[in-house]
Gaussian input, Z-matrix of N, CA and C with variables (Angstrom, degrees):
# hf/3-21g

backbone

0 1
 N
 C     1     B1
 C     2     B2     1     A1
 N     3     B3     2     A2     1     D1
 C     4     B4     3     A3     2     D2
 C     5     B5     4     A4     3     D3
 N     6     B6     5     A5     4     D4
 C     7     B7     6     A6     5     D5
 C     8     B8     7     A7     6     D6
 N     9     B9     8     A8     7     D7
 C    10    B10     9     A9     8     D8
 C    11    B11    10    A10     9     D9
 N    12    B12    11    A11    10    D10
 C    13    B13    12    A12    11    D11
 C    14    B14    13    A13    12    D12
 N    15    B15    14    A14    13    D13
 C    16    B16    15    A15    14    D14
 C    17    B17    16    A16    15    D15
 N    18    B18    17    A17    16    D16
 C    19    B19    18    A18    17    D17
 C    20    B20    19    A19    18    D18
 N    21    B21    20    A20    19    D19
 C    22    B22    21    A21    20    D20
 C    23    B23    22    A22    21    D21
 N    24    B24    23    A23    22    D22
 C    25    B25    24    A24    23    D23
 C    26    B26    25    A25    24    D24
 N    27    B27    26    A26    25    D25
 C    28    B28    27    A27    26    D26
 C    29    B29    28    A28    27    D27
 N    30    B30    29    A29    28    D28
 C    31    B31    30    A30    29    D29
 C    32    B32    31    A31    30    D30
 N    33    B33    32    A32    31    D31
 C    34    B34    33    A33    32    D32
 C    35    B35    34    A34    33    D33
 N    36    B36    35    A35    34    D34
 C    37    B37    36    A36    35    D35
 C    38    B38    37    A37    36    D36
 N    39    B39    38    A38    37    D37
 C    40    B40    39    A39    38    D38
 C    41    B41    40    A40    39    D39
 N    42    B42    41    A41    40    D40
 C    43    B43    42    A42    41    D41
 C    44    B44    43    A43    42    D42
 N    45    B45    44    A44    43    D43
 C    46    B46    45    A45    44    D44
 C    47    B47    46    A46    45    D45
 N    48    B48    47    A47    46    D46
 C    49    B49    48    A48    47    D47
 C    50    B50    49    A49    48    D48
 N    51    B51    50    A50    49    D49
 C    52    B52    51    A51    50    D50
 C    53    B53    52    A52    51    D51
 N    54    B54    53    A53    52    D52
 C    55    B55    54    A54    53    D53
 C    56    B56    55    A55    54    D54
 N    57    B57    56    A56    55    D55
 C    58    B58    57    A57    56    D56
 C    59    B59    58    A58    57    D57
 N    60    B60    59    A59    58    D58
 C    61    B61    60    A60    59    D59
 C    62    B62    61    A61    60    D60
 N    63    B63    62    A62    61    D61
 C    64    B64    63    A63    62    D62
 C    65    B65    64    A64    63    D63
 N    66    B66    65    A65    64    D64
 C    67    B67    66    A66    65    D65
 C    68    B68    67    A67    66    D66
 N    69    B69    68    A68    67    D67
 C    70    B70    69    A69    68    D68
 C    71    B71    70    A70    69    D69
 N    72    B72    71    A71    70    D70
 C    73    B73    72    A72    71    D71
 C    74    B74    73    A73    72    D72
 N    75    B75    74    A74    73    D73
 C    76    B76    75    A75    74    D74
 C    77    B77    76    A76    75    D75
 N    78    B78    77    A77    76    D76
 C    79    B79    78    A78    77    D77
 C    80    B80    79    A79    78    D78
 N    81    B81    80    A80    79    D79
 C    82    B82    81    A81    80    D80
 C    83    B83    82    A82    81    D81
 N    84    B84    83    A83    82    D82
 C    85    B85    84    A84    83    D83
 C    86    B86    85    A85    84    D84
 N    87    B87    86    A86    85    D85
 C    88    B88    87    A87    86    D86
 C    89    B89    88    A88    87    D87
 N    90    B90    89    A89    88    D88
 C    91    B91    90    A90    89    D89
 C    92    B92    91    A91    90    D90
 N    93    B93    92    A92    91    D91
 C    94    B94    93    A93    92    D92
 C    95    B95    94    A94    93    D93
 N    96    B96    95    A95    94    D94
 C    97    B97    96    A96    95    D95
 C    98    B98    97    A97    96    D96
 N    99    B99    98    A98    97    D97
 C   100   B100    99    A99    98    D98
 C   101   B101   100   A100    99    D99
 N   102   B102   101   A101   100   D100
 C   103   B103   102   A102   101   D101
 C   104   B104   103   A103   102   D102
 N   105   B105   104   A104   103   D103
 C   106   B106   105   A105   104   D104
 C   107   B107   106   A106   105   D105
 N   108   B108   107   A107   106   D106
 C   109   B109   108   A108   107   D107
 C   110   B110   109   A109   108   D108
 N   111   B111   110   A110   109   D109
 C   112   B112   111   A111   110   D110
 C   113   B113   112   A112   111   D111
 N   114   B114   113   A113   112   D112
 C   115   B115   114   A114   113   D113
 C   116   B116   115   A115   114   D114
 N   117   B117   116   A116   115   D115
 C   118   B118   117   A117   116   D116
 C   119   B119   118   A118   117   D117
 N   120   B120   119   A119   118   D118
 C   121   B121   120   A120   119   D119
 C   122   B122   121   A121   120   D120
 N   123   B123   122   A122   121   D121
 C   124   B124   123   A123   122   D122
 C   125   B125   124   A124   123   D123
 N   126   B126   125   A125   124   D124
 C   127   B127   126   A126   125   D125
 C   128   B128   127   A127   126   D126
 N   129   B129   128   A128   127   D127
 C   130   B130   129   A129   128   D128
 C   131   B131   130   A130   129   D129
 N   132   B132   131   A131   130   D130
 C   133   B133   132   A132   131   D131
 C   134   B134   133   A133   132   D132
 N   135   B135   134   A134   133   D133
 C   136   B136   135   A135   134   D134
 C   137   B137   136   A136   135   D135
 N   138   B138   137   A137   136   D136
 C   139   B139   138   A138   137   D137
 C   140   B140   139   A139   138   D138
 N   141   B141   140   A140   139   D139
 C   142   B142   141   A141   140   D140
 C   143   B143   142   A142   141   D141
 N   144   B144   143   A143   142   D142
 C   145   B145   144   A144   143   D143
 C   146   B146   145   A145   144   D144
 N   147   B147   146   A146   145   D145
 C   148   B148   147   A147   146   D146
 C   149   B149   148   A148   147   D147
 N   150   B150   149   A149   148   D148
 C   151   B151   150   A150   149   D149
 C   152   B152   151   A151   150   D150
 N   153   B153   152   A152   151   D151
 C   154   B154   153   A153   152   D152
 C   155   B155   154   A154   153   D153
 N   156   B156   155   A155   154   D154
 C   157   B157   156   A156   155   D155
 C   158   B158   157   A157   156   D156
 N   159   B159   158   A158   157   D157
 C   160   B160   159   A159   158   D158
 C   161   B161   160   A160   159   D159
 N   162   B162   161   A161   160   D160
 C   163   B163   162   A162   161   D161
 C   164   B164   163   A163   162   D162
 N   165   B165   164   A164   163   D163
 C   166   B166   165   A165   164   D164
 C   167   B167   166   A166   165   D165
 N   168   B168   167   A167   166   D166
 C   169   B169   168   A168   167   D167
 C   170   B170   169   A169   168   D168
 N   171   B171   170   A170   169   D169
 C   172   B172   171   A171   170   D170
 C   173   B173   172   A172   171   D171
 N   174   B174   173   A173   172   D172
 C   175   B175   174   A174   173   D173
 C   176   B176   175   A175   174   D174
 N   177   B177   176   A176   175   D175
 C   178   B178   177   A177   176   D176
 C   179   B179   178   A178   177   D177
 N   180   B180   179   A179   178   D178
 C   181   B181   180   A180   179   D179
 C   182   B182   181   A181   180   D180
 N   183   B183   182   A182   181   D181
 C   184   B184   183   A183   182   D182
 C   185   B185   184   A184   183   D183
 N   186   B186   185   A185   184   D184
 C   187   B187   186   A186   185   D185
 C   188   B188   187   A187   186   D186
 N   189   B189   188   A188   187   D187
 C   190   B190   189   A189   188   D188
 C   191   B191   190   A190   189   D189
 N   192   B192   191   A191   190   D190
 C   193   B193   192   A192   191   D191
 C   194   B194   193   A193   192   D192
 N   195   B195   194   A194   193   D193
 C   196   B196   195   A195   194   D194
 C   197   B197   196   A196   195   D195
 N   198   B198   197   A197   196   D196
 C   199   B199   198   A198   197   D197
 C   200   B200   199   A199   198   D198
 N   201   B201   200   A200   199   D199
 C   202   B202   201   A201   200   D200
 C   203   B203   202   A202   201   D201
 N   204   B204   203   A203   202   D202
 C   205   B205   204   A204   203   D203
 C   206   B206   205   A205   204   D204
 N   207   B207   206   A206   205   D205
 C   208   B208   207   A207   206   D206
 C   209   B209   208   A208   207   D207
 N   210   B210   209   A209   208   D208
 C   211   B211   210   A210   209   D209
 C   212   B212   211   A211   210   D210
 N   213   B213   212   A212   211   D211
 C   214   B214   213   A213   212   D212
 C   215   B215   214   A214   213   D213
 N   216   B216   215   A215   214   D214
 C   217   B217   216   A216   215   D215
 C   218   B218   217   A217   216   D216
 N   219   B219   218   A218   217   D217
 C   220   B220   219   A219   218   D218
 C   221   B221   220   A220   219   D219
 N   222   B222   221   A221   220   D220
 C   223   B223   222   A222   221   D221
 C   224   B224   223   A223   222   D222
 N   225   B225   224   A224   223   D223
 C   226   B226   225   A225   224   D224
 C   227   B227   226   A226   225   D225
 N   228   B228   227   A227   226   D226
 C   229   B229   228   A228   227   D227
 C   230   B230   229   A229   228   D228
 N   231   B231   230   A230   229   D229
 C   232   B232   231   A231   230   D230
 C   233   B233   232   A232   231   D231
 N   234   B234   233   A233   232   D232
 C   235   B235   234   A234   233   D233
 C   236   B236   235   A235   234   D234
 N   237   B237   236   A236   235   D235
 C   238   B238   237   A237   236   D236
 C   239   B239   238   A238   237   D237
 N   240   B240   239   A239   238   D238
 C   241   B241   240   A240   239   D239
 C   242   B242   241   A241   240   D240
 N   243   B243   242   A242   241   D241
 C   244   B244   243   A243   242   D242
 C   245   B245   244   A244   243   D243
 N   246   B246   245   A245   244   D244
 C   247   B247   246   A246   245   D245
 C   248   B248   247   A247   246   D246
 N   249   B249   248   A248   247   D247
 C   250   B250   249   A249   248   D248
 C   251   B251   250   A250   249   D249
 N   252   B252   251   A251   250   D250
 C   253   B253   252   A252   251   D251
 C   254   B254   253   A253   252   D252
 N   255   B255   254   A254   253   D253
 C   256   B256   255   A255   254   D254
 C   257   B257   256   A256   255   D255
 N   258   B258   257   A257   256   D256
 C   259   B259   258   A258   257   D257
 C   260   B260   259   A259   258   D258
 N   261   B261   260   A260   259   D259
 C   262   B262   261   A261   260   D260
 C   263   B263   262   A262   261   D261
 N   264   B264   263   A263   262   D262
 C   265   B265   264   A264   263   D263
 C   266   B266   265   A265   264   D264
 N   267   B267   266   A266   265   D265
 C   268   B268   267   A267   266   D266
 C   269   B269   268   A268   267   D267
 N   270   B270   269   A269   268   D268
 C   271   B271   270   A270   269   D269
 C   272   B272   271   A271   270   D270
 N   273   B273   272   A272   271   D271
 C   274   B274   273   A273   272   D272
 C   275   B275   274   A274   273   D273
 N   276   B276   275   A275   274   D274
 C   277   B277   276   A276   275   D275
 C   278   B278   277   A277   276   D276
 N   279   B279   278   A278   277   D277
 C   280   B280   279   A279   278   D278
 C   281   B281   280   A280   279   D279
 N   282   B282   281   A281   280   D280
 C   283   B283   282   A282   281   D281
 C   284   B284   283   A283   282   D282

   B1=1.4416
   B2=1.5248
   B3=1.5930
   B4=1.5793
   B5=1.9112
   B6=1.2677
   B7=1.7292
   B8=1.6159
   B9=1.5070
   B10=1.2248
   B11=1.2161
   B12=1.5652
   B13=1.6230
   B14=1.4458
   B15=0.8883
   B16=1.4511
   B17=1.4356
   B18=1.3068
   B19=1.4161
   B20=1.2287
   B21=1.5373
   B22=1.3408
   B23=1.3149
   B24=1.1731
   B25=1.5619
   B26=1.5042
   B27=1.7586
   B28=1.8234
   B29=1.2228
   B30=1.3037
   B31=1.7563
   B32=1.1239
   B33=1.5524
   B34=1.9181
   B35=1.3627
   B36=1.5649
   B37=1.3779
   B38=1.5269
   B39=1.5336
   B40=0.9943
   B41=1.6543
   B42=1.2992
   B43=1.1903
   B44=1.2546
   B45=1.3360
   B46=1.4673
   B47=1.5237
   B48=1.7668
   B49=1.6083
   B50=1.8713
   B51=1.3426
   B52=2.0066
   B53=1.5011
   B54=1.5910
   B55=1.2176
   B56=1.6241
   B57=1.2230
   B58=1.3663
   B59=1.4514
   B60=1.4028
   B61=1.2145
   B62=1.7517
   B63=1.4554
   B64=1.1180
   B65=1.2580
   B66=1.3568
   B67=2.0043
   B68=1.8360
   B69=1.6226
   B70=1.2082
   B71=1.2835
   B72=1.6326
   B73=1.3389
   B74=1.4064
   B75=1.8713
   B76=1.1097
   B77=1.1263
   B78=1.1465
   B79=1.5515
   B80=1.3632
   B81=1.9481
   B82=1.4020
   B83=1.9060
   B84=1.5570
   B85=1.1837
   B86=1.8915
   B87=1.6384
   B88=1.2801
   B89=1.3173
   B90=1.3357
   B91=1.5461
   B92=1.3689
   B93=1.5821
   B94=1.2131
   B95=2.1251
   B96=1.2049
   B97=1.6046
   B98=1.3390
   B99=1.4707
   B100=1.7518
   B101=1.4274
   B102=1.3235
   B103=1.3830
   B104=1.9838
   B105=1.4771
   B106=1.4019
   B107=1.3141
   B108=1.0716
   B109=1.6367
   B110=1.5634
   B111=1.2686
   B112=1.6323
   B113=1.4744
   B114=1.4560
   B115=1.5259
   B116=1.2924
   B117=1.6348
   B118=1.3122
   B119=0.9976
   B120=1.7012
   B121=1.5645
   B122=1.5630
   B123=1.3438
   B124=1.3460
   B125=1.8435
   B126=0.6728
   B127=2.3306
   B128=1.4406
   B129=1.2680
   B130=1.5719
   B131=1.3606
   B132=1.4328
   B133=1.5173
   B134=1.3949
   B135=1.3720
   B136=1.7522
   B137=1.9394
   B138=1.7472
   B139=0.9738
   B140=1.9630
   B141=1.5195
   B142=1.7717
   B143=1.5616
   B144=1.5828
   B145=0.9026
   B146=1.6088
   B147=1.4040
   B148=1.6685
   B149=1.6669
   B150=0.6660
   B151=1.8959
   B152=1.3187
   B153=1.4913
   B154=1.4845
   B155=2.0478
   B156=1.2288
   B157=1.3555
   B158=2.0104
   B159=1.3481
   B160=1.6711
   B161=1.4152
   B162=1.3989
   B163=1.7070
   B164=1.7388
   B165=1.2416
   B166=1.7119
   B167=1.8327
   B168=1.2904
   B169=1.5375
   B170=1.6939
   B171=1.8342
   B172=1.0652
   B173=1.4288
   B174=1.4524
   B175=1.2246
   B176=1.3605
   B177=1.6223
   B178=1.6599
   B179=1.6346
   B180=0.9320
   B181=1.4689
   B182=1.6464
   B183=1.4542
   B184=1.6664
   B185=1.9454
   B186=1.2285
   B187=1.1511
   B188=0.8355
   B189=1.4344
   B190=1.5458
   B191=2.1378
   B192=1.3097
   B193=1.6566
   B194=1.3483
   B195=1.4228
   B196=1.4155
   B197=1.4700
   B198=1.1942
   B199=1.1793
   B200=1.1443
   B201=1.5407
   B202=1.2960
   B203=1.9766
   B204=1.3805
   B205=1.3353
   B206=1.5527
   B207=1.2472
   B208=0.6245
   B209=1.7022
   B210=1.3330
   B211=2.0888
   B212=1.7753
   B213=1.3967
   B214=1.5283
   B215=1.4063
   B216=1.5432
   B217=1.5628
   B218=1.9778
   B219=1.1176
   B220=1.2486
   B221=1.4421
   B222=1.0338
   B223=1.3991
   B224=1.4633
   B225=1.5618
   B226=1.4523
   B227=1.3183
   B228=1.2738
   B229=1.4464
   B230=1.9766
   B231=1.1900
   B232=1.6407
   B233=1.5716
   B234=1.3758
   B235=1.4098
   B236=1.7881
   B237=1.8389
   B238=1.4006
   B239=1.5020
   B240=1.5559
   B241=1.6348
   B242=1.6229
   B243=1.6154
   B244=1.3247
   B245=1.1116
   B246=1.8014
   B247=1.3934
   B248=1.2660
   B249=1.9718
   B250=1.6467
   B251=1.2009
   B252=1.7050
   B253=1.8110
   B254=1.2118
   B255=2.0647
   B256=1.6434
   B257=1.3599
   B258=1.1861
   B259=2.0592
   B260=1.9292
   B261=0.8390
   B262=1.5315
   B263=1.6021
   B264=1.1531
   B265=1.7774
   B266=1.4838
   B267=0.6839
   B268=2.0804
   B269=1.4290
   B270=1.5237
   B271=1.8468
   B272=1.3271
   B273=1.4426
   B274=1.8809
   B275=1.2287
   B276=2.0475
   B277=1.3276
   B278=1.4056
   B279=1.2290
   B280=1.7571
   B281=1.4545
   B282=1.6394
   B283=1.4995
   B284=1.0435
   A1=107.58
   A2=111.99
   A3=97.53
   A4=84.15
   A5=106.23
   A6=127.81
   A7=101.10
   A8=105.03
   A9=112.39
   A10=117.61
   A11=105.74
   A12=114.02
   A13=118.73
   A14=151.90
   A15=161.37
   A16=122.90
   A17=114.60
   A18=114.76
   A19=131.31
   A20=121.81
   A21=111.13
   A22=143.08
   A23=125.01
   A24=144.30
   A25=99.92
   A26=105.28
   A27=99.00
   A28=123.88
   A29=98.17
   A30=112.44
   A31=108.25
   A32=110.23
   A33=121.63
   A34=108.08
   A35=123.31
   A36=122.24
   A37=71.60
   A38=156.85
   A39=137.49
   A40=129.08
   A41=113.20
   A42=143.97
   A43=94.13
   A44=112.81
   A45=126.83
   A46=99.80
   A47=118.26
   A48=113.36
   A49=84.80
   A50=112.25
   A51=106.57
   A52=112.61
   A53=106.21
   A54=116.40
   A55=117.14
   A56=125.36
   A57=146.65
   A58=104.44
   A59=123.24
   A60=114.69
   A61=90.32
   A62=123.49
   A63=138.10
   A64=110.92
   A65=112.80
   A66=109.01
   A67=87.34
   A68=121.25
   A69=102.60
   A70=131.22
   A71=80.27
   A72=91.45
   A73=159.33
   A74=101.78
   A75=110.10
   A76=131.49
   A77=135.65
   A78=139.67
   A79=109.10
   A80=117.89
   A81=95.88
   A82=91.82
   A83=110.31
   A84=130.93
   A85=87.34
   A86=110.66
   A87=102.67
   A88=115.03
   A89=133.83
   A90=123.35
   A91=94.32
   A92=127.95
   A93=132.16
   A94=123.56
   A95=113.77
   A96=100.95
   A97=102.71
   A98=108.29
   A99=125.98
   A100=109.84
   A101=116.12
   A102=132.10
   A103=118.80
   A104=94.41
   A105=143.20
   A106=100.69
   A107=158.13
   A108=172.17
   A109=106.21
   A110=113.35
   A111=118.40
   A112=115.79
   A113=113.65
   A114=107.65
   A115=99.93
   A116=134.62
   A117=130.43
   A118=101.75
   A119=94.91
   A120=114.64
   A121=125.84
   A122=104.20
   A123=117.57
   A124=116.18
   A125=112.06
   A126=118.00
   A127=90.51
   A128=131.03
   A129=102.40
   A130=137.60
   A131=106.31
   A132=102.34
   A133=100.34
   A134=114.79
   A135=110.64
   A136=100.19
   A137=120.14
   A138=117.59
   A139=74.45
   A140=104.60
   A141=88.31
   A142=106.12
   A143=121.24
   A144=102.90
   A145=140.79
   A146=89.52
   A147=113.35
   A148=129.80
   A149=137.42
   A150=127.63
   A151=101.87
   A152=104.45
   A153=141.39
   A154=84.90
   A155=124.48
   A156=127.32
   A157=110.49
   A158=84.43
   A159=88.31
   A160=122.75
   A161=101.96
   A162=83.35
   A163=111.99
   A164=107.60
   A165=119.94
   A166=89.33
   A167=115.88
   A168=90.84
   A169=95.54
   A170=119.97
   A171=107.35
   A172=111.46
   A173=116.62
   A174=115.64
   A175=113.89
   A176=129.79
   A177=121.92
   A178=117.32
   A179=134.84
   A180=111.06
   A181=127.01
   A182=102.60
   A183=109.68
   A184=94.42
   A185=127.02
   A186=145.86
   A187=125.51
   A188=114.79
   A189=140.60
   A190=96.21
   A191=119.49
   A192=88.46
   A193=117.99
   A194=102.46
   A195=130.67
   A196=152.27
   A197=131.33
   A198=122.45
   A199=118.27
   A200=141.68
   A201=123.69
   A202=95.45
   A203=102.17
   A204=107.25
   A205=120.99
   A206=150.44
   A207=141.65
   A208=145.40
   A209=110.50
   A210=94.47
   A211=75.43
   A212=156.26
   A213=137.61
   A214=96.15
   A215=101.59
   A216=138.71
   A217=112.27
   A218=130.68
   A219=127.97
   A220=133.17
   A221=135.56
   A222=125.77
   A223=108.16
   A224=113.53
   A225=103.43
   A226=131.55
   A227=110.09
   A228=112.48
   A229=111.43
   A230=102.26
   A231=100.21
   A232=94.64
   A233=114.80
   A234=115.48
   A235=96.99
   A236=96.99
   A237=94.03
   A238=134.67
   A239=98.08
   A240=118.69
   A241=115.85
   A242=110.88
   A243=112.16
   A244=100.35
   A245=135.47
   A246=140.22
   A247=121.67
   A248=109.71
   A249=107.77
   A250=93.56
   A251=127.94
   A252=100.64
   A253=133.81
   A254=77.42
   A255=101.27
   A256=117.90
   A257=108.19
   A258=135.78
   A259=87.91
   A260=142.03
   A261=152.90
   A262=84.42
   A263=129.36
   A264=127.92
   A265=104.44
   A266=105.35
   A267=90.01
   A268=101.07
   A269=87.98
   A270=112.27
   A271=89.55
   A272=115.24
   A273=105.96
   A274=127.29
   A275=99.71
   A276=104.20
   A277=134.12
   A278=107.72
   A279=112.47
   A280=122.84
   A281=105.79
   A282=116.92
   A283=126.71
   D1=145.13
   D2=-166.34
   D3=-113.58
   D4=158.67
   D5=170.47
   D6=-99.57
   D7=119.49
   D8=152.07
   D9=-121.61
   D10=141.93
   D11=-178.68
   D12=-96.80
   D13=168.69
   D14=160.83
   D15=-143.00
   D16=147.77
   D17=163.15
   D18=-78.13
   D19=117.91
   D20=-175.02
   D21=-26.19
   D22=-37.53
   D23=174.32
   D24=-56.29
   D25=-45.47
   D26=176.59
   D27=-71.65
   D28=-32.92
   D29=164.17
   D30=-33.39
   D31=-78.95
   D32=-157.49
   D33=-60.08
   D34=-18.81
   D35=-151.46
   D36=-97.19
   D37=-76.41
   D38=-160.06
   D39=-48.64
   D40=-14.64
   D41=-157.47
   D42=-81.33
   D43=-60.97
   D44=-151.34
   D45=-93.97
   D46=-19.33
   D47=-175.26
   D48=-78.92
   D49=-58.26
   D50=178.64
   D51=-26.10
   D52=-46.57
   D53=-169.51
   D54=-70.33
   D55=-11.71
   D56=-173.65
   D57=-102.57
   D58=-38.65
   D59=-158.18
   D60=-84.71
   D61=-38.23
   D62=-175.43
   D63=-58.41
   D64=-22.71
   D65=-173.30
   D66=-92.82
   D67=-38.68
   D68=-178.29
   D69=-32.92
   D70=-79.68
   D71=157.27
   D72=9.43
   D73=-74.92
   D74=148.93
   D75=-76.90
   D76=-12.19
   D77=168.31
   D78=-61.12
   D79=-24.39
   D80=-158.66
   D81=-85.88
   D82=-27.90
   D83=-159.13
   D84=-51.79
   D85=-58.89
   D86=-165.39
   D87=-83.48
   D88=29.21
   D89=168.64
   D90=-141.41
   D91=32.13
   D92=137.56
   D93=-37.00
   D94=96.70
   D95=-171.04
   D96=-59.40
   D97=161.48
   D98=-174.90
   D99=-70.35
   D100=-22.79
   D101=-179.88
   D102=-49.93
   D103=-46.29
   D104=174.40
   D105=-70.88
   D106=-91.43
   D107=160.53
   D108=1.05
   D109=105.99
   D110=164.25
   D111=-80.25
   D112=-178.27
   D113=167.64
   D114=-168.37
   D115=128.54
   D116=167.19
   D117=-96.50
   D118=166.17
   D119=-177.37
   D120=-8.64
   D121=-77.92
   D122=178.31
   D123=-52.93
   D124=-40.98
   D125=172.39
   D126=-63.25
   D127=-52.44
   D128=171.03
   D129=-77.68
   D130=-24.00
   D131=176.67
   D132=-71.29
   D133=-32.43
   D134=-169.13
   D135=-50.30
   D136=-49.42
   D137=-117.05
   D138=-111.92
   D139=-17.15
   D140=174.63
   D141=-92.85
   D142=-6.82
   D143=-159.87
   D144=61.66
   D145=54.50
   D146=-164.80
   D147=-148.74
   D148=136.91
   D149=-167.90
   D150=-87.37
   D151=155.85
   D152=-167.78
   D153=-49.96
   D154=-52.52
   D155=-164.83
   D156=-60.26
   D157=-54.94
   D158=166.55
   D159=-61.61
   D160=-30.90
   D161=-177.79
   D162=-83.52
   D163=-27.71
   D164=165.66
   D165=-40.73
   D166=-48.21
   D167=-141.14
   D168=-82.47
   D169=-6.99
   D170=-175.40
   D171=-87.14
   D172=-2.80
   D173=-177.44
   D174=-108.32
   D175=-20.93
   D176=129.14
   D177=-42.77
   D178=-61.44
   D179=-178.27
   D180=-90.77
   D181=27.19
   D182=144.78
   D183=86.47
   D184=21.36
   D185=177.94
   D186=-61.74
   D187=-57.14
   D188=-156.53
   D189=-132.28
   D190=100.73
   D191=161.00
   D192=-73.54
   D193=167.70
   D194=161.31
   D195=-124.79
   D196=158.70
   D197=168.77
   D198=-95.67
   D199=172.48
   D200=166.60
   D201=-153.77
   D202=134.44
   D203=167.16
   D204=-122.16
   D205=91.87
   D206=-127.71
   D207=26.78
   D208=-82.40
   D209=164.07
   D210=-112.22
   D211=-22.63
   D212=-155.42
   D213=-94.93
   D214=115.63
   D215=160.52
   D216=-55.30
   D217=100.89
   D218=156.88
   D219=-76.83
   D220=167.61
   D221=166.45
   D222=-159.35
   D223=134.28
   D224=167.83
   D225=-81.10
   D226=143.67
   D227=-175.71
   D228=-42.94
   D229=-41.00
   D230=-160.76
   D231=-69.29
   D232=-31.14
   D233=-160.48
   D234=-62.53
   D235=-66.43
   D236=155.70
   D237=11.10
   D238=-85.80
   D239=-171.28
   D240=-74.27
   D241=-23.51
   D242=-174.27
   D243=-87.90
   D244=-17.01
   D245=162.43
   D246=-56.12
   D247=-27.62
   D248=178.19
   D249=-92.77
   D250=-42.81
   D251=168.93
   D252=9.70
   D253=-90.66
   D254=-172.62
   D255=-46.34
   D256=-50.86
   D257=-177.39
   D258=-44.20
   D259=-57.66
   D260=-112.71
   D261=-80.62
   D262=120.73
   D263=155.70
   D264=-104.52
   D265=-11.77
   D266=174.16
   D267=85.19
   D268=-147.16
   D269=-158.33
   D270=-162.47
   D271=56.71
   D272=177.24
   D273=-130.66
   D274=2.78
   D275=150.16
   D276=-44.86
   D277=119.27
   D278=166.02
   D279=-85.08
   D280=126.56
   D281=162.71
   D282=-56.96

């Protein structure tokens, strides 16, 4: 194993460029559009709160689209969200 030394100042300056590339980074991660955004099986059941069986059945009756790559099921996020849309009944019953 070899020892390399550096001077601190070179240190921090690498530190802080890691540290830059790392906030990029995440910036690009979070203004990724929804359009863009996949989700297998499991990210949706997690996120409808629903079992592997229900979501089969929303994607037999043409509910939910999909992708499929060999046996791994995709789904787009928007499709996703335009699925709770539709789903959405409100609060607009009147007393």
């Amino acid at each position: 194993m070899q020892v390399i030394t550096i001077e601190s100042d070179a240190f921090q300056k690498i530190v802080h460029q890691l540290e830059a590339i790392n906030t990029k980074l995440n910036q690009q991660k979070d203004t990724t559009p929804l359009s863009d955004v996949w989700m297998d099986n499991q990210d949706v059941c997690e996120l409808l709160h629903i079992s592997k069986r229900t979501l089969q059945h929303y994607r037999d009756s043409n509910k939910l689209p999909f992708s499929q790559i060999g046996a791994k099921i995709y789904y787009k996020a928007t499709d996703v969200d335009a699925f709770l849309q539709e789903s959405y009944t409100g609060s607009s019953k009147k007393k």
